[in-house]
DRENDO-1510 file (C-alpha; in Angstrom, 1 decimal, always signed):
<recs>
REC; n; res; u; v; w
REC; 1; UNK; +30.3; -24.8; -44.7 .
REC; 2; UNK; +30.6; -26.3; -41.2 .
REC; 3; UNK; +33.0; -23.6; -40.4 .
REC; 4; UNK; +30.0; -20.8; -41.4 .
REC; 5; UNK; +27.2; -22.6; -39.5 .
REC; 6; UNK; +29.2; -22.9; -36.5 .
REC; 7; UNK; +30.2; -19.1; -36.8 .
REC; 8; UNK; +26.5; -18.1; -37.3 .
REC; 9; UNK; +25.1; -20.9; -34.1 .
REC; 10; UNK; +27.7; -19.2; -31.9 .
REC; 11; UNK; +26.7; -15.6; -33.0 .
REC; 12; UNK; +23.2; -16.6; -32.7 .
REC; 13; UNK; +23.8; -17.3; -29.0 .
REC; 14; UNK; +25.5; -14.1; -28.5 .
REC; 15; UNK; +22.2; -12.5; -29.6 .
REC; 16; UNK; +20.1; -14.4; -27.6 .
REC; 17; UNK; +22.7; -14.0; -24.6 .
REC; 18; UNK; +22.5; -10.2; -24.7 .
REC; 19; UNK; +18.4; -9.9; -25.3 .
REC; 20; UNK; +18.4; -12.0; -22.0 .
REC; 21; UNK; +20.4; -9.7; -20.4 .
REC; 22; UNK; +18.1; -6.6; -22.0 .
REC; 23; UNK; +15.1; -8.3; -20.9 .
REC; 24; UNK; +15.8; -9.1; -17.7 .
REC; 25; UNK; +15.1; -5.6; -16.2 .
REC; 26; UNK; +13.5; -6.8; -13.2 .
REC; 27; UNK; +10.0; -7.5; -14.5 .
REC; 28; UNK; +9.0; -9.7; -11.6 .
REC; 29; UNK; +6.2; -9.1; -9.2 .
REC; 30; UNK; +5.0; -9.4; -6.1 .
REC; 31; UNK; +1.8; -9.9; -4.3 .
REC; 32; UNK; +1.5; -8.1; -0.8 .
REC; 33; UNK; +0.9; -11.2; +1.3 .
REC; 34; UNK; +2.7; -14.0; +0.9 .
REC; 35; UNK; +0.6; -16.0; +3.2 .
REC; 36; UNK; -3.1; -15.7; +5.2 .
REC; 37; UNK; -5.1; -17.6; +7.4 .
REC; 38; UNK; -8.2; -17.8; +7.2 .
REC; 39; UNK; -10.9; -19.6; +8.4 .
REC; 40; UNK; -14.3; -21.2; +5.8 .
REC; 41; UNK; -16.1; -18.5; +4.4 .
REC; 42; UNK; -13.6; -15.6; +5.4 .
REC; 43; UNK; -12.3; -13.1; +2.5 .
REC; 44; UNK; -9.2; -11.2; +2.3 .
REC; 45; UNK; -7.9; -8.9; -0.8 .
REC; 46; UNK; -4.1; -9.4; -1.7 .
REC; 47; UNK; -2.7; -6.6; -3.8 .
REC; 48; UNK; -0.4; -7.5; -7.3 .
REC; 49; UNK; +2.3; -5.3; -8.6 .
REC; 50; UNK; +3.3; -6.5; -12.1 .
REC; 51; UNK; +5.4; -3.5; -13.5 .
REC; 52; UNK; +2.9; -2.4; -16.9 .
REC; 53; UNK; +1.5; -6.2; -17.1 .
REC; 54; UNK; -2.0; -7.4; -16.3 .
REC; 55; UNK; -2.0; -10.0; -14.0 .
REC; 56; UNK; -4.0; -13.1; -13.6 .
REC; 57; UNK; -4.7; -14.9; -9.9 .
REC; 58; UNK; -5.5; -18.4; -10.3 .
REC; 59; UNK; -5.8; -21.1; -7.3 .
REC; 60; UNK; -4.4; -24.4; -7.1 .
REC; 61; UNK; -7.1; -26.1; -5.3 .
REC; 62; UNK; -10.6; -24.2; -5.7 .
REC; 63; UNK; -11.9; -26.7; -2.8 .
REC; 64; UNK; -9.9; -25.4; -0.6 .
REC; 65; UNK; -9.8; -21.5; -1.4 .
REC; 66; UNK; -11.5; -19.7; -4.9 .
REC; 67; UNK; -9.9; -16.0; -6.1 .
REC; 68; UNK; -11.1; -13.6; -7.8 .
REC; 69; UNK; -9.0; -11.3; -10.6 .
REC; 70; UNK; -9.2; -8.5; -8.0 .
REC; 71; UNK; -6.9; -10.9; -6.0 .
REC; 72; UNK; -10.0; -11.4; -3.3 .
REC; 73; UNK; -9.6; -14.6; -1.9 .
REC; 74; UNK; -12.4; -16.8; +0.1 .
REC; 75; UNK; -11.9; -19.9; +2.0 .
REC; 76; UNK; -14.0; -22.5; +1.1 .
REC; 77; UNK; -13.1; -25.6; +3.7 .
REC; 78; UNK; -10.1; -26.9; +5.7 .
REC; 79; UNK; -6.4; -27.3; +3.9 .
REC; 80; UNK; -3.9; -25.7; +2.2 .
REC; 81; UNK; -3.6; -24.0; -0.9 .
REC; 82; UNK; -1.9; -21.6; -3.2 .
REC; 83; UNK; -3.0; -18.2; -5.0 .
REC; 84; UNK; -0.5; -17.4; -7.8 .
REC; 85; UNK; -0.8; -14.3; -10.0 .
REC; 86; UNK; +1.0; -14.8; -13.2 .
REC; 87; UNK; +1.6; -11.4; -15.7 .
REC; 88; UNK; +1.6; -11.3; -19.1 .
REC; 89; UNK; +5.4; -11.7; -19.2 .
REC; 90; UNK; +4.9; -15.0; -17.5 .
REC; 91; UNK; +6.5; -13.4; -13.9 .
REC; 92; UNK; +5.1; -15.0; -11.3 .
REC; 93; UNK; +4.2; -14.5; -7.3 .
REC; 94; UNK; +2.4; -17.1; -4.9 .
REC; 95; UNK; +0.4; -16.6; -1.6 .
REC; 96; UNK; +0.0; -19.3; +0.4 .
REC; 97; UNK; -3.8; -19.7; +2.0 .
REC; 98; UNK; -3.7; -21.8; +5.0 .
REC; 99; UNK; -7.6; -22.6; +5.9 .
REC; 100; UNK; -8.2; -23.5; +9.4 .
REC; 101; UNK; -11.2; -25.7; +10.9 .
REC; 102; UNK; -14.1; -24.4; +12.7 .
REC; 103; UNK; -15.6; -21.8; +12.2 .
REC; 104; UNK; -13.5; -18.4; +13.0 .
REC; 105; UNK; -13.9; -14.7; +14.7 .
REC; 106; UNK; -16.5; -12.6; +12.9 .
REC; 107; UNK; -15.8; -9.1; +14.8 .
REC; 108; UNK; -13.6; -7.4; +16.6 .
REC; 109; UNK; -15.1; -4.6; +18.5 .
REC; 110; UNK; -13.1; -2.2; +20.2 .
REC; 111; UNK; -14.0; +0.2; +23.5 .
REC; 112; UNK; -12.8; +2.9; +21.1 .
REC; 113; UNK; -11.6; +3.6; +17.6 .
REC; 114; UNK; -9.6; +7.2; +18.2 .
REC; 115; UNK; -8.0; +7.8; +21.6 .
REC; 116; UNK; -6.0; +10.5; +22.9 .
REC; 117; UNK; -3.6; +10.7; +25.4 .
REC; 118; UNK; -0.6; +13.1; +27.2 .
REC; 119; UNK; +2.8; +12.2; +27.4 .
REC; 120; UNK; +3.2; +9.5; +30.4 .
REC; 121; UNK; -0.7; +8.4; +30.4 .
REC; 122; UNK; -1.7; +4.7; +30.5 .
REC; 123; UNK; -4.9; +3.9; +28.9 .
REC; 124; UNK; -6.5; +0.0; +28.7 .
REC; 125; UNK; -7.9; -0.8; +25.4 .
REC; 126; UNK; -11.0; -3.1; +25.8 .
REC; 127; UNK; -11.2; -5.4; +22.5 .
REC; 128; UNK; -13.6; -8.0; +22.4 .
REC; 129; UNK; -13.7; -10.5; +19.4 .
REC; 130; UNK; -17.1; -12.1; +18.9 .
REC; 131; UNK; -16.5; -16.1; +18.3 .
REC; 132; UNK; -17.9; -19.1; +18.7 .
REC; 133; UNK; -14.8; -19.9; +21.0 .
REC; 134; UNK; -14.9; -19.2; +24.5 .
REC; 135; UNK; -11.7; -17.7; +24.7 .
REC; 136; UNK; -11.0; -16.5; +21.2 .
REC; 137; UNK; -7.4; -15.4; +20.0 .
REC; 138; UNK; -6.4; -11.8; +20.5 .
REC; 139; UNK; -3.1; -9.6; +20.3 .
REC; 140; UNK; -2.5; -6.0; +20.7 .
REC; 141; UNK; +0.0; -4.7; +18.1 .
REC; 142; UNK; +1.4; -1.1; +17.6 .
REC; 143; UNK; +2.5; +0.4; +15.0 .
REC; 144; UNK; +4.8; +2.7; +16.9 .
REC; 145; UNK; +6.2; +1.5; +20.1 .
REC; 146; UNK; +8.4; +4.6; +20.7 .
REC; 147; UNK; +4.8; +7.0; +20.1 .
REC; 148; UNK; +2.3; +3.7; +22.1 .
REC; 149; UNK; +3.5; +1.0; +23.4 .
REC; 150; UNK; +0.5; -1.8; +24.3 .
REC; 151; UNK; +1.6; -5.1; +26.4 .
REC; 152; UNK; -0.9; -8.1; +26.3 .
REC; 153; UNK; -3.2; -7.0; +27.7 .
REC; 154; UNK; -4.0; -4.0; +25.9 .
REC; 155; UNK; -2.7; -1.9; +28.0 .
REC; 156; UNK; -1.0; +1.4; +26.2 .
REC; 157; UNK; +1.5; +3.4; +27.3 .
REC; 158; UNK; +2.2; +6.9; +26.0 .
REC; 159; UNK; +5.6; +7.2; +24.9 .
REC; 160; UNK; +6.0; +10.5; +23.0 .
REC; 161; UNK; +4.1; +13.0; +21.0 .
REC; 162; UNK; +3.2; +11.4; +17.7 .
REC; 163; UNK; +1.1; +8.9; +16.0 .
REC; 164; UNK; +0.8; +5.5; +16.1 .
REC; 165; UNK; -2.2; +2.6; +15.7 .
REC; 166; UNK; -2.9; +0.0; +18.0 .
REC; 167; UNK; -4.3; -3.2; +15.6 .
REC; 168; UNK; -5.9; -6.1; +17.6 .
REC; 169; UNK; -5.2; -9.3; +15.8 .
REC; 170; UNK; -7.0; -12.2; +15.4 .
REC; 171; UNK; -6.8; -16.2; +14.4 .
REC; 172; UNK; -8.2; -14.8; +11.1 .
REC; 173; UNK; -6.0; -13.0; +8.9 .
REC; 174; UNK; -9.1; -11.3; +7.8 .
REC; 175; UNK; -10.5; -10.2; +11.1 .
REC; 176; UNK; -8.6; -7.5; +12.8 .
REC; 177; UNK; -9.5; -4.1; +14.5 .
REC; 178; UNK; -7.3; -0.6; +14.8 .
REC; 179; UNK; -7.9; +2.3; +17.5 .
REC; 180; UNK; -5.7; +5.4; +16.5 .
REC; 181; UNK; -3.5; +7.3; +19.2 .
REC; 182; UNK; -2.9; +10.5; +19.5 .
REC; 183; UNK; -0.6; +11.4; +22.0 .
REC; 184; UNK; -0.1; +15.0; +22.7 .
REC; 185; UNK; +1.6; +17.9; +25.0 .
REC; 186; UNK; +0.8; +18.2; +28.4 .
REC; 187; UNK; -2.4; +19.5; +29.5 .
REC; 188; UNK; -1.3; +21.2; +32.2 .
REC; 189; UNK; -3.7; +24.7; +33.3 .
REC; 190; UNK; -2.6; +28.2; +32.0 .
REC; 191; UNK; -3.6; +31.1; +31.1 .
REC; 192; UNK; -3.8; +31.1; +27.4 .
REC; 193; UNK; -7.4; +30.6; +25.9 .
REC; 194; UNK; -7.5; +28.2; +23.1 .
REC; 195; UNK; -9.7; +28.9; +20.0 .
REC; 196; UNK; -10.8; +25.1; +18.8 .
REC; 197; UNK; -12.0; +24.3; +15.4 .
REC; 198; UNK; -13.2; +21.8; +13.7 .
REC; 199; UNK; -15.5; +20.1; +10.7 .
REC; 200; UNK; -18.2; +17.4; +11.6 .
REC; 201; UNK; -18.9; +14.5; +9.1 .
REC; 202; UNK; -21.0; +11.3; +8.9 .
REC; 203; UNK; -19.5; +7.6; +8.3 .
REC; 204; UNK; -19.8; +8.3; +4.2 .
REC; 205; UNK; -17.1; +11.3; +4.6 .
REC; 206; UNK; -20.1; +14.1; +4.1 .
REC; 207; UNK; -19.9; +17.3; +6.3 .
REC; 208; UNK; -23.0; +17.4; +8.8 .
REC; 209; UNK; -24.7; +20.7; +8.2 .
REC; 210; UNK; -27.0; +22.3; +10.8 .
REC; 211; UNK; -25.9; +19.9; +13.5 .
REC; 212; UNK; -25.5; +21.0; +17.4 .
REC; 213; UNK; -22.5; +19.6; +18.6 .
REC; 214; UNK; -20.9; +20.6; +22.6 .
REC; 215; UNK; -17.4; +20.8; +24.4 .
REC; 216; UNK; -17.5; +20.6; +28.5 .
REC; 217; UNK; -15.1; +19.7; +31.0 .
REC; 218; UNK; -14.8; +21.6; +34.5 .
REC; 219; UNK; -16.4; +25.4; +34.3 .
REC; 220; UNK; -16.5; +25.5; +30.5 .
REC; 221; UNK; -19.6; +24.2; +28.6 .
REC; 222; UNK; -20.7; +25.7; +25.2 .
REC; 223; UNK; -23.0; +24.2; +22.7 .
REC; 224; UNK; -22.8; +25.5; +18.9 .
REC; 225; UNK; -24.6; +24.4; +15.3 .
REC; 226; UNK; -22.2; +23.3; +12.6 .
REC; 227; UNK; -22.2; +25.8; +9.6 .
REC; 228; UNK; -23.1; +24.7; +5.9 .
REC; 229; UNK; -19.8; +23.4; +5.2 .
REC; 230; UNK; -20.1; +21.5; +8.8 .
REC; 231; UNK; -17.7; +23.7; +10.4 .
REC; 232; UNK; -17.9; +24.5; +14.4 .
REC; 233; UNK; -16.1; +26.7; +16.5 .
REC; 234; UNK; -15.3; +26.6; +20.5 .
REC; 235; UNK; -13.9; +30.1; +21.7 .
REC; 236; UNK; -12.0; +31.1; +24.6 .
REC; 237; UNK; -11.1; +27.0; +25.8 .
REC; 238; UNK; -8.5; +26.4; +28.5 .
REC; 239; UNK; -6.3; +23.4; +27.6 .
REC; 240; UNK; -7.6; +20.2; +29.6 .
REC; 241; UNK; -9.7; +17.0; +28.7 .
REC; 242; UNK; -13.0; +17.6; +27.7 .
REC; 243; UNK; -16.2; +15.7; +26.5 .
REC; 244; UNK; -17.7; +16.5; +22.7 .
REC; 245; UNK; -20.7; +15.8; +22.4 .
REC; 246; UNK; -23.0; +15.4; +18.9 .
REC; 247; UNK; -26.3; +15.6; +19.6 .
REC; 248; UNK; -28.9; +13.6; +18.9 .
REC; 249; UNK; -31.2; +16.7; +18.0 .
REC; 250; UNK; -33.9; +16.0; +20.6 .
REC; 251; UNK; -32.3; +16.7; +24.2 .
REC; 252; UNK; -29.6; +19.8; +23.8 .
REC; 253; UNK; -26.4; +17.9; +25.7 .
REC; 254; UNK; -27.0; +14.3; +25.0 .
REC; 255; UNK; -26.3; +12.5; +22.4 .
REC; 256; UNK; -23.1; +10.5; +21.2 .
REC; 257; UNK; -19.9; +11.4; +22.8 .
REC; 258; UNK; -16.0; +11.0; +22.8 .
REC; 259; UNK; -13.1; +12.3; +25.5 .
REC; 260; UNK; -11.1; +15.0; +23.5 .
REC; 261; UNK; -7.6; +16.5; +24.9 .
REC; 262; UNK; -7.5; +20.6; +24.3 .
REC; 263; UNK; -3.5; +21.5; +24.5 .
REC; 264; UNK; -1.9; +24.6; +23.8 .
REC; 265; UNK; -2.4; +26.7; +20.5 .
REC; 266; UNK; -5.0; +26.1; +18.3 .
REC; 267; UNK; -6.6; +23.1; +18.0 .
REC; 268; UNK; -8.3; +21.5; +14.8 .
REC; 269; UNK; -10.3; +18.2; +14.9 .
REC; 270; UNK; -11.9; +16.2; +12.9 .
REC; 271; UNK; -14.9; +14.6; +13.7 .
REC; 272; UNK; -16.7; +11.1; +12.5 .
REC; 273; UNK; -20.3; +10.5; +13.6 .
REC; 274; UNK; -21.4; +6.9; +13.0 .
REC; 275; UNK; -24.7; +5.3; +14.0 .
REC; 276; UNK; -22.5; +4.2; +17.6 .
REC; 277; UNK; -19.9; +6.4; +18.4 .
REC; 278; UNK; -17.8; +9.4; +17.7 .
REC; 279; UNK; -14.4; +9.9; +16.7 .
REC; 280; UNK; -12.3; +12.6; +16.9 .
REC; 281; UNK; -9.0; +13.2; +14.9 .
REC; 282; UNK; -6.5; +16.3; +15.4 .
REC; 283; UNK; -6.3; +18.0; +11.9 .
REC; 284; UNK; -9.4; +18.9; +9.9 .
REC; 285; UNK; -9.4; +17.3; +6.5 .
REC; 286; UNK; -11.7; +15.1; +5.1 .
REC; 287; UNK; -9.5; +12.6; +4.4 .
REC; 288; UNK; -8.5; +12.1; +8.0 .
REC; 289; UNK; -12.4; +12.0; +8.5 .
REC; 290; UNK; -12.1; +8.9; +6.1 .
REC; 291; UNK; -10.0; +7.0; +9.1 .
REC; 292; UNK; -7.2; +6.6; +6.9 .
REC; 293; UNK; -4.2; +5.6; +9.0 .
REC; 294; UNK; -1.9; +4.1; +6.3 .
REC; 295; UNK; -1.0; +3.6; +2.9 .
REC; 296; UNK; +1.2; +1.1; +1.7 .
REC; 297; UNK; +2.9; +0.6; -2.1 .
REC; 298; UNK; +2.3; -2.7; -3.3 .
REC; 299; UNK; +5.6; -2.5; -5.0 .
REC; 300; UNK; +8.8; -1.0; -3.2 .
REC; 301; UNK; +11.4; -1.0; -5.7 .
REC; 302; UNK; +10.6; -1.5; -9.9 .
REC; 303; UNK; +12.6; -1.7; -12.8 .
REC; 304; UNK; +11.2; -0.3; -16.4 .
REC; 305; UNK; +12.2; +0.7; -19.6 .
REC; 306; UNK; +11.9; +3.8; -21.5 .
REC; 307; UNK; +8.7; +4.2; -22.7 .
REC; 308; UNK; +7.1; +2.0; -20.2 .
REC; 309; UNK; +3.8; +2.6; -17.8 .
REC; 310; UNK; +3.6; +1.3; -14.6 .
REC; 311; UNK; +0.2; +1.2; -12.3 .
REC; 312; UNK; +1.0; +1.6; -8.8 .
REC; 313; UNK; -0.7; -0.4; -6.3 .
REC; 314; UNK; -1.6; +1.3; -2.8 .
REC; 315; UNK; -2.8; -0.9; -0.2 .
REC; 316; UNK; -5.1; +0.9; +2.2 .
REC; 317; UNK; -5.8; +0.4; +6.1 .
REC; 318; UNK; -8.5; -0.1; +6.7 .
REC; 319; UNK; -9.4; -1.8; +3.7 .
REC; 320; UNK; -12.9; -0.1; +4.1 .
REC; 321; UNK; -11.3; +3.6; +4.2 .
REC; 322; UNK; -13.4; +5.9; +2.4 .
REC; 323; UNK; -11.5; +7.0; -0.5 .
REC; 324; UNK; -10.3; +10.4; -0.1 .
REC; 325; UNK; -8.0; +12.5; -2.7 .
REC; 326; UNK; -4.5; +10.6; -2.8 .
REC; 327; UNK; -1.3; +12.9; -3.9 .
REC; 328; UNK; +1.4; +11.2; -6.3 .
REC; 329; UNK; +4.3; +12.5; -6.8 .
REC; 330; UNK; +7.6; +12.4; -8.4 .
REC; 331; UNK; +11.0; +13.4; -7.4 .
REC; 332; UNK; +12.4; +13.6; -10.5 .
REC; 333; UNK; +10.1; +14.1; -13.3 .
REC; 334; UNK; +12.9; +13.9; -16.2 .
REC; 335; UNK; +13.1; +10.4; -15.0 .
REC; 336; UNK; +9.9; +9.5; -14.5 .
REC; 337; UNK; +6.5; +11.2; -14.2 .
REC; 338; UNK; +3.1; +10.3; -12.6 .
REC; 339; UNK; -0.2; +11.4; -13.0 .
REC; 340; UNK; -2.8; +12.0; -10.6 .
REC; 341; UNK; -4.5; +8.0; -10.4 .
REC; 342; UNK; -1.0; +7.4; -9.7 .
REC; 343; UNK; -0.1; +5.6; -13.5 .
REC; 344; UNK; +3.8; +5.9; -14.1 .
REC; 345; UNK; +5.5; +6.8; -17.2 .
REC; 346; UNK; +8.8; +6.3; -17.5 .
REC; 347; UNK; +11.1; +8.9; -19.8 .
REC; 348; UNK; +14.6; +8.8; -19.6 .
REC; 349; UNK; +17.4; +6.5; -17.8 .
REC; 350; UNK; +18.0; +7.0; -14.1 .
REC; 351; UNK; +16.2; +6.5; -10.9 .
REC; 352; UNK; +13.4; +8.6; -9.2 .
REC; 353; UNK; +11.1; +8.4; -5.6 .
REC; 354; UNK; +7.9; +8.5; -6.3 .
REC; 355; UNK; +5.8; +9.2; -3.5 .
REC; 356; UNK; +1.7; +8.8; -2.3 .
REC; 357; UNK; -0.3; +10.5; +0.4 .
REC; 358; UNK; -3.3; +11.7; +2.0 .
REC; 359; UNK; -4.5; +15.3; +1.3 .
REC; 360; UNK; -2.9; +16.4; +4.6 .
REC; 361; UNK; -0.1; +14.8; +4.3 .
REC; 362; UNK; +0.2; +12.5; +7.4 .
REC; 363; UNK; -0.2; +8.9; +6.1 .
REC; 364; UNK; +2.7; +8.5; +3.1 .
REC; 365; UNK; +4.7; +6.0; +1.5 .
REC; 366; UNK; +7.3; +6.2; -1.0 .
REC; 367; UNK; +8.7; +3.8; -3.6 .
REC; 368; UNK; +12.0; +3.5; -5.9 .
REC; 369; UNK; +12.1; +3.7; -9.4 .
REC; 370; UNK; +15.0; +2.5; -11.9 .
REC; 371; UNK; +14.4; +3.3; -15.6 .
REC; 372; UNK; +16.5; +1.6; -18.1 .
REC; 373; UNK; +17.8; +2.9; -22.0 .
REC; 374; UNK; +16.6; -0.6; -24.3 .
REC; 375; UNK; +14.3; +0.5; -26.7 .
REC; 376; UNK; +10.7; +1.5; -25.8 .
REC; 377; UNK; +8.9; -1.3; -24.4 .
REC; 378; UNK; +8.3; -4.7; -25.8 .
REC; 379; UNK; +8.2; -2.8; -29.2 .
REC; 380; UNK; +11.9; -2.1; -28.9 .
REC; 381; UNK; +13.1; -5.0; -27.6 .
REC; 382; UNK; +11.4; -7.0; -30.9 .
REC; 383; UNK; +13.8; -4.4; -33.1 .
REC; 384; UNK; +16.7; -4.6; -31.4 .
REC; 385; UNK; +16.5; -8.5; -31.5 .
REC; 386; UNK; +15.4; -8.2; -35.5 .
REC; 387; UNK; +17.8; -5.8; -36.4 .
REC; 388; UNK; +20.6; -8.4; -34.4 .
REC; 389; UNK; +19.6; -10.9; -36.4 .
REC; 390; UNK; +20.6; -9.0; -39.5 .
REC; 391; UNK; +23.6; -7.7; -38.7 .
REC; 392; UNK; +25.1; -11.0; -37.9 .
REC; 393; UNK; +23.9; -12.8; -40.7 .
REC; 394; UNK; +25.4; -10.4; -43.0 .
REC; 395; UNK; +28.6; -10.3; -41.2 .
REC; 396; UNK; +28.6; -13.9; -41.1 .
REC; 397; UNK; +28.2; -14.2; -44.9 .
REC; 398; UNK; +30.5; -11.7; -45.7 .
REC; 399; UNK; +34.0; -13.2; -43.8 .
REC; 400; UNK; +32.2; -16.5; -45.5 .
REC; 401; UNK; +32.4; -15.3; -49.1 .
REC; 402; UNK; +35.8; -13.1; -48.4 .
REC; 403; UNK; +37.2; -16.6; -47.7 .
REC; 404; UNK; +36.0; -18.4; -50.6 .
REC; 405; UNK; +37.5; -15.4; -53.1 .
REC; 406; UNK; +41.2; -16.2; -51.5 .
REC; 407; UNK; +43.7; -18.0; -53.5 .
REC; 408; UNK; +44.7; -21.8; -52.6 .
REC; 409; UNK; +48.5; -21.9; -50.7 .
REC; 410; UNK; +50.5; -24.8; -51.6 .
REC; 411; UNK; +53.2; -26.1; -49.4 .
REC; 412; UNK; +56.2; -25.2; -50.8 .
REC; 413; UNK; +58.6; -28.4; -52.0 .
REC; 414; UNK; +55.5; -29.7; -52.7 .
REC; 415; UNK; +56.2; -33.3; -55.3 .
REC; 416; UNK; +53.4; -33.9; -58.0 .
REC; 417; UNK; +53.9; -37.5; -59.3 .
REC; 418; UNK; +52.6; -38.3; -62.8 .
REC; 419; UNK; +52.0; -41.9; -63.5 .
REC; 420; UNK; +53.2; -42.6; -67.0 .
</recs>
């Protein structure tokens, strides 16, 4: 008997050995910060990616910073603290939330939101940050030091024809401030007229109808009226820098403006009217309009099983981005498919690149996706470990009764004494 429940205690470990192994697909999550300071009273969002699990924030000291199950987070006085988000699989990620004293930066406001530039060009970025502090914490950040590069002092420096976003940072993880740059071909004079179109929209991403909006820079001035889908067109445009103008409907040729770089071919812009300023973005979609300049998966890499559903996490920037259309896509559909709200399925064993962008294409990201043969979900698993169970009991019982059934051996020579 000891024999049999040593057999069965050693085959029960097996079993529990390889649904460890089953289960351990890598569940685990992860939270996109995994620390932020703030200062009382600031707020910042952290994004969760918990493979098909809910997850739950909680705080360990609601003095020092409270959390809400969107994963906002608010600093309530000086200290430190930390936000953990724990799934229904009991994975779990922390952020740690460092509070600072005083009171911190409540703007930053920048000389301009969208610049352009040619090849060569050095531009200085004026960012103030409105504080209590007389000389409140700043730093100029790109995105893309080969496209801008930006030294201290917020001076940038056109490298090469691209994209990048200069960010000015604050004290306050919460507080920060981005100016796009565009920097383009060369603007030098020729004889090619440039035909330059472009749509016209309003902070809330709506196209201005009916709207008199003007391009002039040396000889060239024209002044047109945006169309009903808030469409304009400027005909016959030498390449140069030029001022557009929206205008403010009383005075033809004033209004709000913004410096716009016309280079060679045709040129499409966006354009973002807000109660202060103008922007203007090369490529006319509204989700450009939106100021998108990044997306960011939550997750890079997951692990699921078949039969599994995954909801991606995309972390926008600016946070305040007015949502525009986002494209999901997958690379291998066989493996794994998404649909357009950007909820993963996963279908057979392998690995796929699922991928997210704008409309237009120019902000993506990508992430990796590794689908596993156990079962179908947490449903399979519970079989597989039941139907385990079973088959080593019965094997367990069987060698245990086959032994029972065999004959007794006796040594041979063997002496049996009889006591008379």
């Amino acid at each position: 008997m000891k024999k049999f429940l040593s057999v069965f205690v050693m085959s029960v470990i097996l079993i529990i050995g390889i649904t460890v192994s089953v289960c351990a697909v890598d569940g685990s999550g992860n939270l996109s910060r995994e620390n932020v300071e703030l200062f009382p009273g600031d707020s910042f969002r952290v994004a969760a990616s918990y493979g098909n699990s809910s997850c739950a924030f909680y705080t360990n000291d609601e003095s020092v910073a409270s959390v809400t199950q969107d994963g906002i987070i608010t600093a309530v006085k000086t200290g430190t603290t930390k936000i953990r988000c724990v799934d229904s699989r009991g994975n779990e990620s922390e952020c740690e939330v460092k509070v600072k004293s005083g009171k911190g930066p409540e703007k930053v406001v920048l000389s301009d939101n969208v610049i352009t530039m040619v090849k060569g060009d050095r531009y200085t970025l004026g960012a103030r940050v409105i504080s209590d502090k007389e000389n409140a914490y700043k730093k100029f950040v790109s995105s893309d030091e080969k496209v801008a590069a930006v030294d201290a002092e917020g001076n940038i420096t056109a490298q090469n024809i691209g994209t990048a976003v200069v960010t000015v940072e604050t004290e306050s993880t919460a507080v920060s401030a981005g100016c796009i740059v565009n920097v383009v071909e060369s603007t030098e004079q020729d004889n090619k007229k440039i035909d330059v179109r472009g749509v016209l929209y309003n902070a809330s991403g709506d196209k201005m109808q009916n709207t008199v909006v003007s391009l002039s820079g040396g000889a060239y001035s024209a002044e047109v009226r945006t169309d009903e889908d808030g469409k304009f067109a400027f005909s016959n445009v030498n390449s140069g820098r030029y001022i557009f103008t929206v205008s403010s409907g009383t005075v033809p040729g004033e209004g709000i403006s913004a410096n716009v770089v016309i280079y060679s071919g045709e040129t499409r812009l966006s354009c973002i009217l807000t109660d202060t300023s103008v922007s203007v973005i090369y490529g006319s979609n509204v989700s450009s309009a939106n100021n998108l300049r990044d997306i960011e998966f939550a997750q890079k890499n997951i692990y699921l099983v078949t039969g599994d559903t995954y909801d991606t996490g995309v972390i926008l920037t600016p946070v305040s981005s007015v949502g525009g259309k986002l494209i999901y896509t997958s690379e291998n559909t066989d493996v794994a498919d998404v649909d357009n709200t950007g909820r993963i399925i996963a279908l057979n064993e392998g690995g796929t690149v699922i991928r997210v962008s704008n409309e237009d294409g120019t902000v993506t990201d990508k992430m990796t996706v590794n689908v596993k043969r156990y079962g179908t979900g947490m449903f399979g698993t519970a079989i597989f470990i039941m139907l385990s169970f079973i088959a080593v009991l019965i094997i367990t019982v069987y060698f245990h009764l086959k032994k029972q059934k065999q004959p007794r051996r006796y040594k041979k020579n063997q002496v049996v004494s009889y006591k008379l």
